[in-house]
BALOBA-1460 file (C-alpha; in Angstrom, 3 decimals):
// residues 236
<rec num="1" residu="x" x="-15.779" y="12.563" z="15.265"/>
<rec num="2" residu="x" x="-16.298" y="9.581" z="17.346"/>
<rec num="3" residu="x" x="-19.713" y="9.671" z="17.011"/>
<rec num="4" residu="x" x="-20.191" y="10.449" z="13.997"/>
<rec num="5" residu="x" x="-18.407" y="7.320" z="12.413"/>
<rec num="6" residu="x" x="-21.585" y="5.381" z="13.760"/>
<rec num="7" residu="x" x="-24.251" y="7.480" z="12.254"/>
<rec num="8" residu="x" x="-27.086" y="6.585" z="10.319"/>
<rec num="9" residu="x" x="-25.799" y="7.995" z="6.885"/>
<rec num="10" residu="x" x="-23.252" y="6.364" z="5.024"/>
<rec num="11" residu="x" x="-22.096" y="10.214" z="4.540"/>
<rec num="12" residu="x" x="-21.597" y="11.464" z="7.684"/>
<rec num="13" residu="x" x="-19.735" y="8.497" z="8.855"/>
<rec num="14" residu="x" x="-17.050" y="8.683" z="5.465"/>
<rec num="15" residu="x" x="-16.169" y="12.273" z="7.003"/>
<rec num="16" residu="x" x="-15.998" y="11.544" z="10.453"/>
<rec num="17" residu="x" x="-13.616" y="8.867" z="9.238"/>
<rec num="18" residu="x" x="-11.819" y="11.687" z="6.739"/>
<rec num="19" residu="x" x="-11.419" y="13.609" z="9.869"/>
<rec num="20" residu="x" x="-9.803" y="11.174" z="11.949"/>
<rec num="21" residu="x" x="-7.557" y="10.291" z="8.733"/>
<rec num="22" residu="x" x="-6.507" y="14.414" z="8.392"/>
<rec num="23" residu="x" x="-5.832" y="15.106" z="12.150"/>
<rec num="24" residu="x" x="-3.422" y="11.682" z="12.056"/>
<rec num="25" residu="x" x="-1.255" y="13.322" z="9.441"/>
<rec num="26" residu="x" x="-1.570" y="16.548" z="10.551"/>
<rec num="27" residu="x" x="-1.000" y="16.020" z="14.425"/>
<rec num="28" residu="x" x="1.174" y="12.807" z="14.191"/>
<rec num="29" residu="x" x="2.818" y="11.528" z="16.005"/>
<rec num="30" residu="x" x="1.805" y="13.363" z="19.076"/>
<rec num="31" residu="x" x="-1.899" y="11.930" z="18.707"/>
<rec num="32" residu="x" x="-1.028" y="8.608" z="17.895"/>
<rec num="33" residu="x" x="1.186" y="8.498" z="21.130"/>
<rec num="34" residu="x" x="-1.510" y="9.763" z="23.266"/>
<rec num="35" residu="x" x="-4.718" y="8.402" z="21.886"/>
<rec num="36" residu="x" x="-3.911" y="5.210" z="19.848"/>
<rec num="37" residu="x" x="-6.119" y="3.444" z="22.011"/>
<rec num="38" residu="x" x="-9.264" y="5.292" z="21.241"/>
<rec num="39" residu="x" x="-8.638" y="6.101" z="17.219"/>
<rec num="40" residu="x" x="-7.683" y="2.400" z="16.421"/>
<rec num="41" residu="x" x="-10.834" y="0.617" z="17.337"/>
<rec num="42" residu="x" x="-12.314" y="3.164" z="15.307"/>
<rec num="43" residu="x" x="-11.082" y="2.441" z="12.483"/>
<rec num="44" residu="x" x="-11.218" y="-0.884" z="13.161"/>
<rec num="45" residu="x" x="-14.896" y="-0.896" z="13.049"/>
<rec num="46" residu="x" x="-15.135" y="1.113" z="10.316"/>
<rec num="47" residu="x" x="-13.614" y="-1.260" z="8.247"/>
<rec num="48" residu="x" x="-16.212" y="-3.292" z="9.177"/>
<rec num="49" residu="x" x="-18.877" y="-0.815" z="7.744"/>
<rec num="50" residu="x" x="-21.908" y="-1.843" z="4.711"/>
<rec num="51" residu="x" x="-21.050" y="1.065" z="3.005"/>
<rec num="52" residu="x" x="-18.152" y="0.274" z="0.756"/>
<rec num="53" residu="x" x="-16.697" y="3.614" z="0.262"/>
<rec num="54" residu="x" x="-16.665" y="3.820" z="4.475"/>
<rec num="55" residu="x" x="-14.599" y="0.403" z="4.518"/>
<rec num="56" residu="x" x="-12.439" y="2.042" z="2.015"/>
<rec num="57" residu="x" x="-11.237" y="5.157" z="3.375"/>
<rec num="58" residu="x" x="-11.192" y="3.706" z="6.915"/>
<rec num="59" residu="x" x="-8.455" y="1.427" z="5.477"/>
<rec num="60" residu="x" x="-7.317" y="4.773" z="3.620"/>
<rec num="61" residu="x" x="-7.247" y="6.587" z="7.402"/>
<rec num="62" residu="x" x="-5.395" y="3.533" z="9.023"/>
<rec num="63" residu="x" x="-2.578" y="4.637" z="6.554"/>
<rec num="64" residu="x" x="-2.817" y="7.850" z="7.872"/>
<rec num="65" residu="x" x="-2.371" y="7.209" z="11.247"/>
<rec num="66" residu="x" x="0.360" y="4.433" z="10.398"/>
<rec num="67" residu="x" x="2.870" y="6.676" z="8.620"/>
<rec num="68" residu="x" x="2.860" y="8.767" z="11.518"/>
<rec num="69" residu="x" x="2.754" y="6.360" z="14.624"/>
<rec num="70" residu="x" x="5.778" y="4.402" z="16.990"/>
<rec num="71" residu="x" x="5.222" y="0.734" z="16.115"/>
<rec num="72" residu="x" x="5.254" y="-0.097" z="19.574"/>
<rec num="73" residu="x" x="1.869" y="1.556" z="19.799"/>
<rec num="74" residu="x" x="0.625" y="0.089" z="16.579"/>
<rec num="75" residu="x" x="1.441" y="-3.756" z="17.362"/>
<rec num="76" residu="x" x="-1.377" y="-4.257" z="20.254"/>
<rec num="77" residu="x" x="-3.707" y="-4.114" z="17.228"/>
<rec num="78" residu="x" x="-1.581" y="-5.824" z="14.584"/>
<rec num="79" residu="x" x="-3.787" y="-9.053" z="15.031"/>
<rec num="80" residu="x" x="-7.079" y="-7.521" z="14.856"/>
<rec num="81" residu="x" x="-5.838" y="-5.249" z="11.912"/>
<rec num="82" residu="x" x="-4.297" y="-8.386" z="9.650"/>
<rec num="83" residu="x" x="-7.563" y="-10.038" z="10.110"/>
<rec num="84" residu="x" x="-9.410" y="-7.324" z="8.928"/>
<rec num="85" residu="x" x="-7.562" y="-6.538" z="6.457"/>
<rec num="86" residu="x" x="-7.770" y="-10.198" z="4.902"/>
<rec num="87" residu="x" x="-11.653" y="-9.957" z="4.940"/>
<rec num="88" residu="x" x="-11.239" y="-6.490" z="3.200"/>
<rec num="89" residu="x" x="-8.896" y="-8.581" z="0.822"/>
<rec num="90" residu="x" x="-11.367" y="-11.478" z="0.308"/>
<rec num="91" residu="x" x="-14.246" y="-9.418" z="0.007"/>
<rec num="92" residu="x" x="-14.844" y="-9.058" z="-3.887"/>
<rec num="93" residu="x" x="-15.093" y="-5.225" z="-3.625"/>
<rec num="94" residu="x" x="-12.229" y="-3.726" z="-6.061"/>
<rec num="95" residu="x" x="-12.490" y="-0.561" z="-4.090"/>
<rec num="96" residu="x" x="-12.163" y="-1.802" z="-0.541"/>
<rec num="97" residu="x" x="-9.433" y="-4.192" z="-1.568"/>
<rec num="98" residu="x" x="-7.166" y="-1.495" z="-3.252"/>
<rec num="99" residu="x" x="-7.430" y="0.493" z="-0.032"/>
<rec num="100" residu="x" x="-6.707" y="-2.783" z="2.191"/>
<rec num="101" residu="x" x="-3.640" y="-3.702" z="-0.181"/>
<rec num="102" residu="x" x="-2.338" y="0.010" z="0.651"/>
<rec num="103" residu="x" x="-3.045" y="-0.752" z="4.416"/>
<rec num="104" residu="x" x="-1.377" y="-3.650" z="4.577"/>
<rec num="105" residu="x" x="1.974" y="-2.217" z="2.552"/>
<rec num="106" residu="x" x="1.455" y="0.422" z="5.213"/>
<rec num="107" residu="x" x="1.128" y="-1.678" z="8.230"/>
<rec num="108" residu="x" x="4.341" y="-4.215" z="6.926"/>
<rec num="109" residu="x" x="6.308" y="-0.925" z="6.740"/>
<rec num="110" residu="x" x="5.102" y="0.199" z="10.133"/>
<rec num="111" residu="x" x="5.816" y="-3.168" z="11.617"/>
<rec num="112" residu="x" x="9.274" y="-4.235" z="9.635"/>
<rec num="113" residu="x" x="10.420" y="-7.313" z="11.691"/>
<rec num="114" residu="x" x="7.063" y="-7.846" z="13.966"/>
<rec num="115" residu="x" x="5.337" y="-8.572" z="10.414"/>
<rec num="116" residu="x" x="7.336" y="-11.960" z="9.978"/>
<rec num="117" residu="x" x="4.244" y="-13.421" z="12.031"/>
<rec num="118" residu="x" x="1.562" y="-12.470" z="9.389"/>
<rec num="119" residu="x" x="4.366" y="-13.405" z="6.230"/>
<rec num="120" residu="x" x="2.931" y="-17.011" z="5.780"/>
<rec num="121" residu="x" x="-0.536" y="-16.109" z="5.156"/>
<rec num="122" residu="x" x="-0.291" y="-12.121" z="3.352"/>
<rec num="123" residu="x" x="2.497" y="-13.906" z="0.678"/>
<rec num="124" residu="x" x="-0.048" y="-16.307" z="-1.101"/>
<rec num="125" residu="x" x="-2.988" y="-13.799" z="-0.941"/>
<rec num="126" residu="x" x="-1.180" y="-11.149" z="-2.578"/>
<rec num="127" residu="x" x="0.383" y="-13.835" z="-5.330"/>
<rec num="128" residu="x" x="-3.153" y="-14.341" z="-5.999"/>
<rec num="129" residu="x" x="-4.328" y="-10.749" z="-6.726"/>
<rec num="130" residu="x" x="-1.263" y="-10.241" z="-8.945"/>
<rec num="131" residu="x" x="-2.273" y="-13.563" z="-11.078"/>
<rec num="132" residu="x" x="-5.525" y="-12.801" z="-11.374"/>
<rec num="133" residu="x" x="-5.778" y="-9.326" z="-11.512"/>
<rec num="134" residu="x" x="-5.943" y="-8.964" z="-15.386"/>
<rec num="135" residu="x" x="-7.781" y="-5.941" z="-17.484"/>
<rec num="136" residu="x" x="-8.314" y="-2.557" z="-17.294"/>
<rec num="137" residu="x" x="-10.276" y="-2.455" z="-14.719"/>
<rec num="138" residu="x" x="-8.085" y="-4.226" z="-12.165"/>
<rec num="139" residu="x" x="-4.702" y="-1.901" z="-13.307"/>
<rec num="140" residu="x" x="-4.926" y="-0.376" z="-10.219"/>
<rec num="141" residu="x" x="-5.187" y="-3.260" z="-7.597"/>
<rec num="142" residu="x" x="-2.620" y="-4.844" z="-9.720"/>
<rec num="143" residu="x" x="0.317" y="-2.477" z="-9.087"/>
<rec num="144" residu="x" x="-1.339" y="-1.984" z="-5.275"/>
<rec num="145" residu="x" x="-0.421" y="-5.792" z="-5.040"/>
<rec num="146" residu="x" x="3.102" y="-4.897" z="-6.808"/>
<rec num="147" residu="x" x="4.032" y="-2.383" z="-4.061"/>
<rec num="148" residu="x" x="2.240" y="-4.485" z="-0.996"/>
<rec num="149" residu="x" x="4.917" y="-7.501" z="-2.262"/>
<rec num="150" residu="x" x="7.883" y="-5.156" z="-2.118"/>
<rec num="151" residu="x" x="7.397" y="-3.717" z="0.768"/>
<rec num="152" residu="x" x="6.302" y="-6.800" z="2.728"/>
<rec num="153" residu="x" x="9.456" y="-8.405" z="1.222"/>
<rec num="154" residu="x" x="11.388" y="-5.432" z="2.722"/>
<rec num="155" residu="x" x="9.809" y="-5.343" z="5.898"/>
<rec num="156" residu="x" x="10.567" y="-9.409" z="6.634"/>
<rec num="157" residu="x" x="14.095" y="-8.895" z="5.655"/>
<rec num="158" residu="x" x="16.372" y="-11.128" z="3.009"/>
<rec num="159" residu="x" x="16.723" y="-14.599" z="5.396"/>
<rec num="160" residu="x" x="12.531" y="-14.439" z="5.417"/>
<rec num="161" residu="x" x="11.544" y="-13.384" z="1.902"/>
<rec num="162" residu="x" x="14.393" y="-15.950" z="-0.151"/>
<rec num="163" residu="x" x="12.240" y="-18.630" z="-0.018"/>
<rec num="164" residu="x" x="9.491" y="-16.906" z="-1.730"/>
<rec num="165" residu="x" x="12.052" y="-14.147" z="-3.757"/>
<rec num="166" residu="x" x="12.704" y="-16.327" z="-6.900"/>
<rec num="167" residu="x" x="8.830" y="-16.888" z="-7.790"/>
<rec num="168" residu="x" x="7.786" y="-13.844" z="-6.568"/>
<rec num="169" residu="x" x="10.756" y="-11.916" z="-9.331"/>
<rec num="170" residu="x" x="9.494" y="-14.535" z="-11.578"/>
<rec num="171" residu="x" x="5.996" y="-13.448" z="-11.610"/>
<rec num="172" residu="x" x="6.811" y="-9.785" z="-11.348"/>
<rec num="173" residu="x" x="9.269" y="-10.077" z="-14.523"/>
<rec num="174" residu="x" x="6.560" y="-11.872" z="-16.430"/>
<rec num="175" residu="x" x="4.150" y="-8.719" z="-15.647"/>
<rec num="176" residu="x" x="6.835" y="-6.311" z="-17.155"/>
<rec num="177" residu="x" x="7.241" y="-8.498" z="-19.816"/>
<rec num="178" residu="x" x="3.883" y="-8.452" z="-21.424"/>
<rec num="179" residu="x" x="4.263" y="-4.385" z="-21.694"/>
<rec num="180" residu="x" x="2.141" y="-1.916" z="-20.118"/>
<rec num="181" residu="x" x="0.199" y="0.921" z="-21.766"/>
<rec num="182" residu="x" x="1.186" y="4.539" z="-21.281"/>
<rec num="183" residu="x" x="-1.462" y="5.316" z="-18.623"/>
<rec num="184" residu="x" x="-0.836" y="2.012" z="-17.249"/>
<rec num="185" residu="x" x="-0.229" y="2.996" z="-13.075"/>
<rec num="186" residu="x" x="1.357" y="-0.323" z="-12.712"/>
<rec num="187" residu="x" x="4.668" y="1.393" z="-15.255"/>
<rec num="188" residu="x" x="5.992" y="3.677" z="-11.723"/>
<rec num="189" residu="x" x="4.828" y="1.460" z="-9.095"/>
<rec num="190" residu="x" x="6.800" y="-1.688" z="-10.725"/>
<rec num="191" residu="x" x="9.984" y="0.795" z="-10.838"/>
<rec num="192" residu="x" x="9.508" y="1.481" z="-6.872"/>
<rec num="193" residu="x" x="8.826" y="-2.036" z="-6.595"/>
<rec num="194" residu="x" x="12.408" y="-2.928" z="-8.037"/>
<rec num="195" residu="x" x="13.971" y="-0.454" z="-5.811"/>
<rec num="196" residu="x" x="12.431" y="-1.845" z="-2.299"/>
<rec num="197" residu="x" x="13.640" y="-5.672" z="-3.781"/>
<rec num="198" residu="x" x="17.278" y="-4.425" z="-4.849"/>
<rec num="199" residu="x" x="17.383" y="-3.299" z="-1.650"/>
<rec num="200" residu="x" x="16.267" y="-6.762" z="0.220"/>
<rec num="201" residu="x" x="18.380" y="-9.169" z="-1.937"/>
<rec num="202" residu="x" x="21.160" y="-7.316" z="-2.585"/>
<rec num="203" residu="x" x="23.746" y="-9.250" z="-4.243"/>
<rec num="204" residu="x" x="21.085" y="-11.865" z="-5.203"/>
<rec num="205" residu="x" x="19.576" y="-8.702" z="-7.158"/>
<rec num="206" residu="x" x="22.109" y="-8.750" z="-9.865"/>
<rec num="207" residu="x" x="20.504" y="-11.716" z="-12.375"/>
<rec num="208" residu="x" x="17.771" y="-9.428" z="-12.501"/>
<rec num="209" residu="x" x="19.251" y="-6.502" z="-13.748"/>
<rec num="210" residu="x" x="19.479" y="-6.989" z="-17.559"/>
<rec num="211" residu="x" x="15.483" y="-7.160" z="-17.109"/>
<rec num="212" residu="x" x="15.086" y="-4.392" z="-14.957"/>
<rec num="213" residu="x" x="16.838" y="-1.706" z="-16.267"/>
<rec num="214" residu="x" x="15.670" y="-1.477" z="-19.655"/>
<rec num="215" residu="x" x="12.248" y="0.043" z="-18.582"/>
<rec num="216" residu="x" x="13.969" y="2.247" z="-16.366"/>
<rec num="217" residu="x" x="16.597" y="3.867" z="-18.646"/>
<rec num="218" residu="x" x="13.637" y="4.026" z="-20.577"/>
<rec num="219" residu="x" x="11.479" y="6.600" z="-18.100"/>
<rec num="220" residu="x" x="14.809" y="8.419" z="-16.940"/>
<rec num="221" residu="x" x="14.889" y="9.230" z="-20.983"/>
<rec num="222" residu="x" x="11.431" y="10.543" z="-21.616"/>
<rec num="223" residu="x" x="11.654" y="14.478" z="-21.139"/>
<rec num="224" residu="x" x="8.955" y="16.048" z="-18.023"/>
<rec num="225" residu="x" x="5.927" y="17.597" z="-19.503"/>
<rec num="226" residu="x" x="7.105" y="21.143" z="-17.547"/>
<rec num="227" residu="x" x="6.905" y="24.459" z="-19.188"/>
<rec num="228" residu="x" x="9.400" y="26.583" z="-17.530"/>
<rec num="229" residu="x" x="8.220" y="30.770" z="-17.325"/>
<rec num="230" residu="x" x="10.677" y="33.465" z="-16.975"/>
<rec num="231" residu="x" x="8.515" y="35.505" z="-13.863"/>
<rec num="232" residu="x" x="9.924" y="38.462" z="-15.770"/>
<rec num="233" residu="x" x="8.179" y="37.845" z="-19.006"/>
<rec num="234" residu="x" x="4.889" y="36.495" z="-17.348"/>
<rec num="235" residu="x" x="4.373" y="40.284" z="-15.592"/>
<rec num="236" residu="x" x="4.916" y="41.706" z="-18.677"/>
């Protein structure tokens, strides 16, 4: 698999790096502990590919192997990771920057206190997406910012995020206030989004409530599209 992430064709290397992604989950931790040094550069580099779609799921597989590995074998690479992932972020590519906004919630959740070094820089880049990620099109990367806030916010802890918490709600309570459309992903990644913040401020949550749980007494109340079968009367 190795290999084949510097092939010729743009296809071979997305499945060597698919590969990678699937043993991560599947053998994690164990292979993170034992061969973090040889699957992170690889990924690394593949986020560094010209094909898009190989840039995208390498960020994709870095997620994989996160979820999975001791932090004390992910923060050697921290540095080389946050840098990449900015590029990814300031790259123009919708694609490879909703995979590198999933990355980075990812890596902030992996690191928790160690990300406090990258907070200064991540923060403004990710009030930008939300601002200007407007339409349709940019739904997606929109709520991807939305959760990489949260869980950033969470992973920095209260004393770190207050400074930023009041503008940051702001912004996030202007979003829900211009309504979202049914399909709209942004409706159930805001909601997790309010969870990870309750959780960081705490008592300084509680101004924020009369605008929060509207929406959510809202989705508790809309009934599950699930058809329940008696097994008896399906084998008849």
């Amino acid at each position: 698999l190795q290999a084949a992430t510097t092939d010729p064709h743009p296809r071979v290397r997305w499945a060597a790096v698919n590969g990678i992604g699937q043993l991560c989950t599947d053998l994690g931790p164990k292979l993170q502990e034992k061969d973090h040094a040889r699957i992170l550069p690889v990924l690394l580099q593949a986020m560094e590919d010209s094909s898009h779609r190989v840039q995208a799921h390498a960020a994709a597989a870095m997620v994989n192997f996160s979820e999975a590995c001791p932090p004390e074998h992910m923060a050697p690479y921290l540095d080389a990771l946050m840098t990449k992932l900015l590029q990814m972020l300031q790259g123009g590519h919708r694609m490879v920057q909703e995979a590198a906004l999933t990355a980075l919630a990812s890596t902030a959740d992996n690191a928790q206190e160690a990300f406090a070094k990258y907070y200064g820089t991540v923060l403004p880049f990710l009030k930008q997406i939300l601002v200007a990620a407007a339409g349709k099109d940019h739904r997606m990367l929109r709520a991807k910012a939305v959760e990489c806030i949260s869980l950033v916010g969470m992973a920095v802890g209260k004393e770190r995020f207050a400074s930023d918490a009041k503008e940051v709600m702001d912004m996030l309570m202007q979003l829900q206030a211009g309504g979202f459309e049914d399909d709209d992903a942004t409706i159930s990644y805001m909601q997790q989004a309010w969870t990870r913040l309750c959780k960081c401020l705490g008592q300084d949550f509680i101004p924020y409530l009369q605008v929060v749980m509207p929406p959510l007494l809202k989705s508790a109340q809309v009934k599950p599209d699930v058809q329940v079968t008696d097994v008896e009367d399906g084998e008849e």
